[in-house]
C-alpha positions as CSV (number, residue, x, y, z in Angstrom):
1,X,110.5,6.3,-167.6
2,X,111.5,5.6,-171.4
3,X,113.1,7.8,-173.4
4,X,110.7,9.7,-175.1
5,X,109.0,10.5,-172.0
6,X,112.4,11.7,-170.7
7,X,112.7,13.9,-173.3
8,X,109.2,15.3,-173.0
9,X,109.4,15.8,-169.7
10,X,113.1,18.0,-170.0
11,X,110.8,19.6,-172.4
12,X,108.5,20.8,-170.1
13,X,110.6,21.6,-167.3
14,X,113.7,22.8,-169.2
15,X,112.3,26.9,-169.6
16,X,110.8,26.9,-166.0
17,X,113.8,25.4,-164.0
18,X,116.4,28.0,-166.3
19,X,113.7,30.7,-165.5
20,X,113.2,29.8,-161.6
21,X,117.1,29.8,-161.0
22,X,117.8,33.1,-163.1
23,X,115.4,35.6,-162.0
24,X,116.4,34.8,-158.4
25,X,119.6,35.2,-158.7
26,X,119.7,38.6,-161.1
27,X,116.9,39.8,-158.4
28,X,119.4,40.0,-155.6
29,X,121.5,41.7,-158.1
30,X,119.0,44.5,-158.8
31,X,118.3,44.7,-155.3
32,X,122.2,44.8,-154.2
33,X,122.2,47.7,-156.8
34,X,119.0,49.7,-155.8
35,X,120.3,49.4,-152.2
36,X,124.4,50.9,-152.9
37,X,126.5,47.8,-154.4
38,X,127.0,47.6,-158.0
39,X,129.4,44.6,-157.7
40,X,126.6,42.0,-159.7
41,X,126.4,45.1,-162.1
42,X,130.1,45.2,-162.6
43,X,130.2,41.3,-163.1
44,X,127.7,41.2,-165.8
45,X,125.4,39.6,-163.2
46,X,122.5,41.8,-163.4
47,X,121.7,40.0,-166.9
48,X,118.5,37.9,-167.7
49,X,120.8,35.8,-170.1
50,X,120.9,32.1,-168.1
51,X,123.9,31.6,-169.5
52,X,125.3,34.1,-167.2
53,X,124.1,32.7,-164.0
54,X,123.5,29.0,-165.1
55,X,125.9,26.7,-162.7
56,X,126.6,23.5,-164.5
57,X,125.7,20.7,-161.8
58,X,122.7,22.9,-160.0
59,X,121.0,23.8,-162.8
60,X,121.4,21.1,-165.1
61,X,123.1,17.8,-163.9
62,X,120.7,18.0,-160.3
63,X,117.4,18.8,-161.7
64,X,117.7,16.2,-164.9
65,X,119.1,13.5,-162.6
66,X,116.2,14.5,-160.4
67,X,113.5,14.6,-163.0
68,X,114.6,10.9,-164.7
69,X,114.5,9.4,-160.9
70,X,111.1,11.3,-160.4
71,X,112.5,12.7,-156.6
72,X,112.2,16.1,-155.1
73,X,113.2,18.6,-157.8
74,X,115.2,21.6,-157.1
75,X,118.6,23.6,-158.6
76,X,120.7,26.6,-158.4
77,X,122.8,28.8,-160.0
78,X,125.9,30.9,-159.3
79,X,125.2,32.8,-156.7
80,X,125.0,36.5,-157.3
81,X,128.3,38.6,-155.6
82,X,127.1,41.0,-153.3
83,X,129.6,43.3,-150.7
84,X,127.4,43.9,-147.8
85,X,130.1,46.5,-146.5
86,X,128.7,48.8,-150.0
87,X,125.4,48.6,-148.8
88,X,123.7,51.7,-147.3
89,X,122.4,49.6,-144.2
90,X,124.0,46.8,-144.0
91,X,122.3,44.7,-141.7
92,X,118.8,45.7,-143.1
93,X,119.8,46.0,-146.7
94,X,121.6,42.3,-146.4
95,X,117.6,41.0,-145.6
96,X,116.0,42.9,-148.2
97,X,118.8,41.5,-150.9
98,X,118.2,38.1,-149.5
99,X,114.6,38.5,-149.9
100,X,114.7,39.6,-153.4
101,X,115.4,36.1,-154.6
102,X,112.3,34.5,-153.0
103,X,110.0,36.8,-153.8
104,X,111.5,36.6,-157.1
105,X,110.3,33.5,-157.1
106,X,106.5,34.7,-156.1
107,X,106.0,36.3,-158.8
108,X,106.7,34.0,-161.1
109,X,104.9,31.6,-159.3
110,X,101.6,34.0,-160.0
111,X,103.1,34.2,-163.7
112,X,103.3,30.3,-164.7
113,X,99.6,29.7,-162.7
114,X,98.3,32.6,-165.6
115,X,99.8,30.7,-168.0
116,X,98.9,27.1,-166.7
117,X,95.1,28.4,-166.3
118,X,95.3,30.0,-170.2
119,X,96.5,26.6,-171.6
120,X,93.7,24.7,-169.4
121,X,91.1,27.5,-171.0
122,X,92.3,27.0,-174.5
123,X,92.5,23.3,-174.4
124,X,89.6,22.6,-175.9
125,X,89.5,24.5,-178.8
126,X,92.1,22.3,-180.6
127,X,95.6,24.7,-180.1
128,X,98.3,22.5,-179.9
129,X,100.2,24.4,-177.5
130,X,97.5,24.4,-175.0
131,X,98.4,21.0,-173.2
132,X,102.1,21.6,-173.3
133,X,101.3,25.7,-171.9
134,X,99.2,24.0,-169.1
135,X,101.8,21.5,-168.5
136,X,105.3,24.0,-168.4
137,X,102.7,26.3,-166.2
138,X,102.4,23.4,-163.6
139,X,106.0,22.8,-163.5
140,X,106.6,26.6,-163.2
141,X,104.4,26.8,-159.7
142,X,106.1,23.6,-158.9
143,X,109.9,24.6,-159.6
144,X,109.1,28.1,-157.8
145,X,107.4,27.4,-154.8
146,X,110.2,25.1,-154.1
147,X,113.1,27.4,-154.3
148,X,111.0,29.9,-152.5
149,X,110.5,27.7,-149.3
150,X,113.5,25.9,-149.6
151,X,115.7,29.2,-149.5
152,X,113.3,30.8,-147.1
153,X,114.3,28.2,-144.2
154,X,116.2,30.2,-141.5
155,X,119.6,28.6,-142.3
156,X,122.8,30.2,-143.4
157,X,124.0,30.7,-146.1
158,X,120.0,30.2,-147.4
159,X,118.3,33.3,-148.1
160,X,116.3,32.7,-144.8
161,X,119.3,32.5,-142.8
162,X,120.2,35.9,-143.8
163,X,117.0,37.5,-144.2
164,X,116.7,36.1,-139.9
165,X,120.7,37.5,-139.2
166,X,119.7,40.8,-140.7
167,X,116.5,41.5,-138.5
168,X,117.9,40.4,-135.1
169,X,119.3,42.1,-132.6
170,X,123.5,41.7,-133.6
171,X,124.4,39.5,-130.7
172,X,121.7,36.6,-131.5
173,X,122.8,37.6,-135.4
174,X,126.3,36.8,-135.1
175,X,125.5,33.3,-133.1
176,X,123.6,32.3,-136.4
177,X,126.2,33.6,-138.5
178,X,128.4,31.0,-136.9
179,X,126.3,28.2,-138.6
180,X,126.9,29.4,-141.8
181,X,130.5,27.7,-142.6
182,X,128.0,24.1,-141.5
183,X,124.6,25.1,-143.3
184,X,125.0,23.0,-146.7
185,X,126.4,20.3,-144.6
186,X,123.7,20.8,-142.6
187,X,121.5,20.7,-145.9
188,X,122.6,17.2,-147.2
189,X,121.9,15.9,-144.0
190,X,118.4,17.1,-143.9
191,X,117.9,16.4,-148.1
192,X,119.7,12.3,-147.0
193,X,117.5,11.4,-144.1
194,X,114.4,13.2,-145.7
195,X,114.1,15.4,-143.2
196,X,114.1,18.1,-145.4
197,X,110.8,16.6,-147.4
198,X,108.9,16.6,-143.9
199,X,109.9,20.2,-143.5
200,X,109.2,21.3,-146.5
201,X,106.0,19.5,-147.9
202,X,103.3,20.5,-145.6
203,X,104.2,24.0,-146.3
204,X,104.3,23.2,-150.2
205,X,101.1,21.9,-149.9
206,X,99.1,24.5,-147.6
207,X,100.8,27.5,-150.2
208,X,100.5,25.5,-153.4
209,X,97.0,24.6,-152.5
210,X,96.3,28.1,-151.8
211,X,97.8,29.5,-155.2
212,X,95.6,26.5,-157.2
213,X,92.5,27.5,-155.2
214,X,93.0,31.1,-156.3
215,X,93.5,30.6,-159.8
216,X,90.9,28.4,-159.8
217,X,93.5,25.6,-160.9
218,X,92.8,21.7,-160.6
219,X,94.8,19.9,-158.3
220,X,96.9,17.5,-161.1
């Protein structure tokens, strides 16, 4: 990859991956708040601004490192504070704050296919944006349905993991919780002996596949 298609390509990618990472983190804020802890409030954390929530290495060193090298691309930000103990059920409320993020994701997974199937409707009537629309669409479902299956894996600290530790019973819940102080080592392992890719691309396949098929999308 030369230079100038470096640059186009941080182009395309640069508004989704700042997007993807931000409204999952400020929607376990808002849910933390709806549910009885205003700690992400109190913070500033409930903003839409990336630069609140942007985490130097996750969401820009890994993803640009990741695009140039053409791997599996995926980032983070800072993750949003939440006190459990303020929240009006705990143990339930913890899932439904974890959820928020993922979800998050969902929807704007449905928004960038929209906007990816308006640039591929428009295409041919000469508007210069529509390629580069259709294009920052794609990379929008891509970015998003990553982040949604990657945090949805049953693994602590993950958004799965404590989605899982919130809906079982609390003696199986505080065996997983155990994991937690392991689960990024746990992680690397997975992302180094591309274990994690096996895991994770059949099921971003049969969902991306389904979201393409509804929107009536090509398969680029």
């Amino acid at each position: 990859m030369n230079f100038d298609q470096i640059i186009q390509t941080i182009s395309i990618w640069i508004i989704p991956v700042l997007f993807a990472v931000t409204l999952h983190e400020a929607a376990h804020g808002y849910a933390a708040k709806r549910l009885g802890d205003t700690t992400a409030q109190m913070l500033g954390r409930l903003s839409l601004n990336p630069l609140r929530h942007v985490d130097p290495i996750g969401t820009v060193v890994v993803p640009l490192v990741l695009l140039v090298l053409g791997g599996f691309i995926f980032g983070w930000a800072k993750p949003v504070p939440v006190n459990f103990n303020n929240l009006r059920h705990p143990r339930r409320d913890m899932a439904l704050v974890s959820a928020a993020g993922p979800m998050a994701n969902l929807g704007m997974i449905f928004f960038w296919a929209l906007l990816m199937k308006l640039g591929l409707t428009i295409v041919n009537t000469g508007n210069s944006f529509a390629v580069p629309l259709a294009l920052m669409g794609r990379a929008g479902i891509s970015i998003n349905l990553v982040l949604m299956i990657l945090n949805m894996l049953p693994l602590p600290p993950l958004d799965g993991g404590r989605v899982l530790s919130g809906v079982l019973p609390p003696v199986w819940s505080e065996r997983l919780d155990r994991i937690e102080p392991y689960g990024l080592i746990i992680l690397v392992v997975l992302l180094i002996t591309h274990m994690l890719s096996m895991i994770l691309g059949p099921i971003y396949s049969l969902i991306g596949n389904g979201i393409y098929n509804m929107f009536g999308l090509p398969h680029l």
